[in-house]
C-alpha positions in Angstrom: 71.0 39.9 159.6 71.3 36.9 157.4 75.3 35.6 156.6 76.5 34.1 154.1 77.2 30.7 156.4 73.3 31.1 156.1 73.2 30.1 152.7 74.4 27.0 153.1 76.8 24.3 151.0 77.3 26.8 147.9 79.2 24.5 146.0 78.0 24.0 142.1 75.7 26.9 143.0 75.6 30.3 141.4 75.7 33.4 143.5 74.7 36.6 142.7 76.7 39.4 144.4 76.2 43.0 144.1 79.4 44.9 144.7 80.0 48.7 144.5 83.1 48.9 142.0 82.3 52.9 141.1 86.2 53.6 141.1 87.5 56.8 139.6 89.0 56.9 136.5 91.0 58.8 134.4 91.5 58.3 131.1 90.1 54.5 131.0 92.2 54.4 134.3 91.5 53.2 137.7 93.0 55.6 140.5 92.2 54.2 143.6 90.9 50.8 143.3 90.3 50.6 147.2 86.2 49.4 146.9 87.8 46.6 144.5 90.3 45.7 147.5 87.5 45.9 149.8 85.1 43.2 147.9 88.0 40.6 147.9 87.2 39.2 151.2 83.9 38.1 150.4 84.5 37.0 146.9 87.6 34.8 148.8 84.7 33.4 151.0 82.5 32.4 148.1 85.0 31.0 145.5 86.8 28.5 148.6 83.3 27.5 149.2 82.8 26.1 145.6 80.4 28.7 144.1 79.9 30.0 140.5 80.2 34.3 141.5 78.7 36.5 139.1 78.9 40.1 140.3 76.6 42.5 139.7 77.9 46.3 139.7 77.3 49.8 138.2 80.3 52.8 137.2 79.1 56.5 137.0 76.0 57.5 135.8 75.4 56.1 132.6 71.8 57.5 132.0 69.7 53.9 131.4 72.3 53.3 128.3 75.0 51.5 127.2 78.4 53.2 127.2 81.5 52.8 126.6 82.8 55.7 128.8 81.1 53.6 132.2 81.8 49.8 130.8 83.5 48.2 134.2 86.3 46.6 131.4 89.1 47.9 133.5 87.2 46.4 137.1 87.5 43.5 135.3 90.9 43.6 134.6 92.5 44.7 138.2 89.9 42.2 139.3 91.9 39.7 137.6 94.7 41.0 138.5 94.1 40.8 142.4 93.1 37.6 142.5 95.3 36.2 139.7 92.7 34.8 137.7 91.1 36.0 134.6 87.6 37.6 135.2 85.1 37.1 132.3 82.8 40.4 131.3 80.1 39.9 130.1 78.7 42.3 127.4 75.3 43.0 128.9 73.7 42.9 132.4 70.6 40.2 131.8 71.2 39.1 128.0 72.7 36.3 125.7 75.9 37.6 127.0 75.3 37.4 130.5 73.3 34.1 130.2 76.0 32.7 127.8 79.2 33.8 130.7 77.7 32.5 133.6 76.5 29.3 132.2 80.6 29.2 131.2 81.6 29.6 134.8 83.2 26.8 136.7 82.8 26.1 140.2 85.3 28.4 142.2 85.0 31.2 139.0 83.9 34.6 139.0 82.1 36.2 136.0 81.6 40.0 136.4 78.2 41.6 134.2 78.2 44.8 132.6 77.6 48.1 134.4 73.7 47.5 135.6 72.9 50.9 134.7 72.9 50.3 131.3 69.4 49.1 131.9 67.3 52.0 133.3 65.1 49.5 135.0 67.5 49.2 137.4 67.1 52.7 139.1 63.4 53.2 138.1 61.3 54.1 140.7 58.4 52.2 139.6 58.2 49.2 141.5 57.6 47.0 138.6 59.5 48.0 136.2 62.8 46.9 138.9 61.3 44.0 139.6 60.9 42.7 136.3 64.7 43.5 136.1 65.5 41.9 139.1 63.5 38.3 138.0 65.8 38.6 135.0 68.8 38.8 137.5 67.3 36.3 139.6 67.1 33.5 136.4 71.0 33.9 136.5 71.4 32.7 140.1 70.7 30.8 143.2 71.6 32.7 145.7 72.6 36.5 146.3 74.9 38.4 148.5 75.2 42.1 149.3 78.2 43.2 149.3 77.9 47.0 148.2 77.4 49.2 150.9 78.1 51.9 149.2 74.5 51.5 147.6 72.7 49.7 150.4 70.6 53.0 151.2 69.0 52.7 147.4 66.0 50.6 146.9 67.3 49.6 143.4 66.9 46.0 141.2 70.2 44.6 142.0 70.3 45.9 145.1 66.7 45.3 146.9 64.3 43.6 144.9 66.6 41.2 144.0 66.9 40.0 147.7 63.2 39.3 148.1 63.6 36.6 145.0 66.5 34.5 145.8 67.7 32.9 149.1 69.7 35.8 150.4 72.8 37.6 152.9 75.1 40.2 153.9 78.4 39.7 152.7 81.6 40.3 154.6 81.7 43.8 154.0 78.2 44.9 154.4 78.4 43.3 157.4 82.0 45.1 158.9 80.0 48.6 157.4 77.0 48.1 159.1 78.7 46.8 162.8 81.3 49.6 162.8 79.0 52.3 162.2 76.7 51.0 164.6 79.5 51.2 167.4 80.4 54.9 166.5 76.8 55.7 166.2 74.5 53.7 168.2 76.2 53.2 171.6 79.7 55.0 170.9 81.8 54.7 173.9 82.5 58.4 175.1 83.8 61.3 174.9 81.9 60.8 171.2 83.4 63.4 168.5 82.0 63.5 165.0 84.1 65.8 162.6 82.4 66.9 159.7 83.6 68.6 156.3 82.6 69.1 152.9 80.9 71.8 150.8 77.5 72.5 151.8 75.6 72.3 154.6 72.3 71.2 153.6 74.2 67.8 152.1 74.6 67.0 156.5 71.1 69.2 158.1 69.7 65.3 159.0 73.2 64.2 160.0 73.4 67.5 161.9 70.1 67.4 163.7 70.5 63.5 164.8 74.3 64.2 166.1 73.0 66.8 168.0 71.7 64.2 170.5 74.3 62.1 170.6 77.4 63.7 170.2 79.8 64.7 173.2 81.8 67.4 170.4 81.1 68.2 167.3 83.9 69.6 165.0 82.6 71.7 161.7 85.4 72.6 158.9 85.0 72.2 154.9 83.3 74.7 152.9 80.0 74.3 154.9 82.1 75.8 158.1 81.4 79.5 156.5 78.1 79.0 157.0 78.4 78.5 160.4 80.6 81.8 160.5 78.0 83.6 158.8 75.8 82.4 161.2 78.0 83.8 164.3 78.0 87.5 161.8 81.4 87.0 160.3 82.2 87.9 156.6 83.3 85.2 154.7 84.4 87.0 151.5 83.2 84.7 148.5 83.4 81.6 150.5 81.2 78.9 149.9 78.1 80.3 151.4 74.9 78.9 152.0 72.5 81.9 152.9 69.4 80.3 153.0 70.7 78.0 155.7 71.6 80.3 158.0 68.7 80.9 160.1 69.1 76.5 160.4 72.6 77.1 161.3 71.7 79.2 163.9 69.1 77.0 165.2 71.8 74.3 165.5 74.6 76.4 167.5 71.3 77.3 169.8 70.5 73.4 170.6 74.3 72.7 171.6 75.0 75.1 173.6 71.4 74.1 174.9 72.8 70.2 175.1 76.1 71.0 175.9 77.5 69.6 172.8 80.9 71.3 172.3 80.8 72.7 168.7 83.8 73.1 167.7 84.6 76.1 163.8 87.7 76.9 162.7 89.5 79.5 165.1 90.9 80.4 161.5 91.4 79.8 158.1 93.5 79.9 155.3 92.1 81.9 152.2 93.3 82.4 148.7 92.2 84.9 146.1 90.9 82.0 143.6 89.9 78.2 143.4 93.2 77.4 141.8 96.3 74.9 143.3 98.4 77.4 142.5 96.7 80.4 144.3 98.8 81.8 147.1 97.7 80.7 150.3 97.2 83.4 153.4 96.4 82.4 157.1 94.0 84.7 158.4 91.9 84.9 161.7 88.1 83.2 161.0 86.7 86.6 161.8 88.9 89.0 159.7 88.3 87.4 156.1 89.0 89.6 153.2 86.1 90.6 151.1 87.8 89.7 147.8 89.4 86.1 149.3 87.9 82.4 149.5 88.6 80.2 152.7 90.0 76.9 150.9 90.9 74.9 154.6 91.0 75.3 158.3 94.2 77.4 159.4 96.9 76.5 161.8 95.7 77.6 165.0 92.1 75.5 163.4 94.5 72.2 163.0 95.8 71.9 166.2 92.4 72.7 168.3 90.4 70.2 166.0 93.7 67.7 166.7 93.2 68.5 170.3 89.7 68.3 170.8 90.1 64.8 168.7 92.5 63.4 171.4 89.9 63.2 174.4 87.8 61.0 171.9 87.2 57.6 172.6 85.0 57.2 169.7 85.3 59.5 166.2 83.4 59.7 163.0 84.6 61.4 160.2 82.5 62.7 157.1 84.2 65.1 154.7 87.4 66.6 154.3 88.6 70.0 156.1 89.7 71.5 152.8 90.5 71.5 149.2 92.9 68.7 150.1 93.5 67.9 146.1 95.1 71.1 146.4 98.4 70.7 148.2 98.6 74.2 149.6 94.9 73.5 151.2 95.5 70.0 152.1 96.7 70.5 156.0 93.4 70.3 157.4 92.4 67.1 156.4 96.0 65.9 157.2 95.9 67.1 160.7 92.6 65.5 161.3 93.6 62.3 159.5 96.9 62.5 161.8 94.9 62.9 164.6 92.7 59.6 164.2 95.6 57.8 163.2 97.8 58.1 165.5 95.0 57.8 168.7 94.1 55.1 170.4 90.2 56.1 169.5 87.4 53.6 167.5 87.8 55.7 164.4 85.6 55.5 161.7 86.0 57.4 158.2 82.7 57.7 156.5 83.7 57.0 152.9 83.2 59.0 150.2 85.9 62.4 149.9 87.0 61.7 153.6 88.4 58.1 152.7 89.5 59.5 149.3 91.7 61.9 151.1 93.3 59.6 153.7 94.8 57.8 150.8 95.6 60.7 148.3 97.5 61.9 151.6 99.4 58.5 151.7 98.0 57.5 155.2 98.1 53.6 156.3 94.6 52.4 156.3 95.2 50.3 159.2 95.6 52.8 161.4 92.0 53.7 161.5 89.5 51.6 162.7 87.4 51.4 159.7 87.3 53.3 156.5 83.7 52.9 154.9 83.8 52.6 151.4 79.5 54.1 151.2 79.6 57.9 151.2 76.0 58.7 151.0 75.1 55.1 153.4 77.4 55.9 156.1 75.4 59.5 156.1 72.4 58.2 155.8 73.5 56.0 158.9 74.5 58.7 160.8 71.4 60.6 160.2 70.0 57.3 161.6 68.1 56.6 158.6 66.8 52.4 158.0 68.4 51.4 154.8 66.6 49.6 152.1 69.1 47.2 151.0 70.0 46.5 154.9 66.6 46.1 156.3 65.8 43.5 153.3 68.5 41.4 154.5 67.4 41.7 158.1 65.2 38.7 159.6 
């Protein structure tokens, strides 16, 4: 894959880099400005080297329109604030604005344009209608550098057809994505466990199907762990249920036991009478769920087999949280698995979206895990072993 030491002397030269800054917000606030952290290494690289950075990068789902609600102002501002510099915005992704800011920049300066999904070419799925975008991206630049993996598996202007105009890499953190998710997945060294969470199964059948060659266990908790109960003829009461996956479900508990795969559900679970923080929490057996009663996380018992199972690992990936783990009463779970990795000596890698949002709600030290990806849906589509546009563009 092409590096940005491919590029060459970047001094006086202006770089294009397409970073994922989707943070959460609340109330024009950023809460967890972790992908912002994890761009800074690359944007370091570029700025020592003597370039002119102008960041391309989307917010939310702004519908192919301008809005206030998803302007990346406040990236911007902790931007700024990280790197003690002030970070000029530009008003518009391609415009007077953007033309009129980067041809402002200094050497060394970075320049940040407005959320590129303002411009519904940029997540078109006609071909030309991107690439027109992405010449107008390309006008503003030189060179470009991915640095987003949390959009690399989306054949998008600022993401894919730029890389076919300009002289182009894999930034720092695209490339620490892609090589430590190709060590848990590729080649893991074994015992291999992959723990898996979230609401539904049919968000994970591919991920599913693919780990079922290839994992050595394979833990199952999250909301999609009553369908596997279902499948095994338990009640789940009005647990997230998934009927028309069942017979799938099925299919999958029939192929480990046939590949000796050690699929691991909750033993049991704790249930609650409504989707509320401040519903009172019971610990029941996985098999004796009350009719009236939701399971909200993996039990006790659950916690400490999934902890043990985790401790033969030598390698672990992690995608989606055991529980409601915003909840505090149904966030022990995710905190026993999160305790697990963290304190092992296992190559542990946390597959971004919720999973990474709960290690730090739950206060863990990110440097006790091998790698937390900052790409939900790419590290899925990874695992399911799916080629990634925005990767395999960058590839020689």
């Amino acid at each position: 894959m092409r590096t940005i030491d491919t590029l060459g002397d970047l001094r006086g030269k202006r770089v294009l880099v397409r970073s994922d800054f989707n943070v959460p917000l609340k109330d024009g606030v950023i809460t967890d400005d972790g992908r912002i952290r994890a761009a800074l290494p690359t944007l370091a690289k570029l700025v020592d080297a003597g370039a002119k950075v102008v960041i391309m990068a989307h917010l939310g789902r702004p519908k192919g329109a301008a809005d206030p609600a998803f302007s990346l102002a406040p990236v911007a501002a902790r931007l700024g604030e990280l790197i003690s510099a002030p970070v000029a915005l530009a008003a518009d992704t391609t415009g007077p604005s953007a033309r009129e800011t980067v041809r402002g920049l200094e050497d060394g300066q970075i320049a940040l344009l407005e959320n590129v999904r303002f411009d519904p070419r940029e997540t078109s799925k006609a071909d030309a209608e991107r690439e027109a975008l992405a010449r107008e991206y390309a006008e503003l630049g030189d060179a470009f550098v991915s640095d987003g993996f949390g959009v690399v598996h989306r054949k998008q202007a600022s993401v894919y057809d730029i890389a076919k105009l300009l002289p182009s890499a894999a930034g720092l953190l695209v490339l620490k994505e892609i090589e430590s998710l190709r060590r848990a997945t590729e080649n893991p060294e074994r015992p291999y466990a992959v723990v898996l969470g979230g609401s539904k199964v049919s968000d994970k059948l591919g991920v599913i199907a693919n780990l079922l060659a290839k994992a050595d266990i394979l833990l199952i908790g999250g909301g999609m762990a009553f369908t596997f109960l279902a499948a095994k003829g338990y009640g789940v009461g009005t647990s997230l249920l998934e009927e028309d996956q069942i017979d799938t479900v099925k299919g999958y508990i029939s192929e480990a036991a046939r590949r000796g795969v050690d699929l691991v559900l909750p033993v049991d679970v704790v249930v609650a009478p409504a989707f509320a923080a401040d519903a009172a929490p019971t610990n029941v057996a996985a098999d004796q769920i009350p009719s009236d009663q939701m399971g909200l996380d993996i039990g006790a018992a659950s916690q400490k087999l999934f902890a043990e199972k985790l401790s033969r690992a030598k390698t672990v990936a992690w995608n989606g949280p055991m529980g409601v783990f915003e909840f505090p009463a149904f966030a022990a779970g995710t905190r026993a698995v999160a305790e697990a990795l963290s304190e092992g000596s296992m190559f542990s890698v946390i597959g971004g979206g919720d999973s990474a949002a709960a290690v730090r709600t739950l206060g863990f030290d990110e440097s006790t895990f091998s790698h937390i990806s900052t790409g939900g849906g790419a590290s899925l589509e990874l695992l399911e072993g799916k080629e990634l546009p925005g990767i395999a563009v960058l590839e020689d």
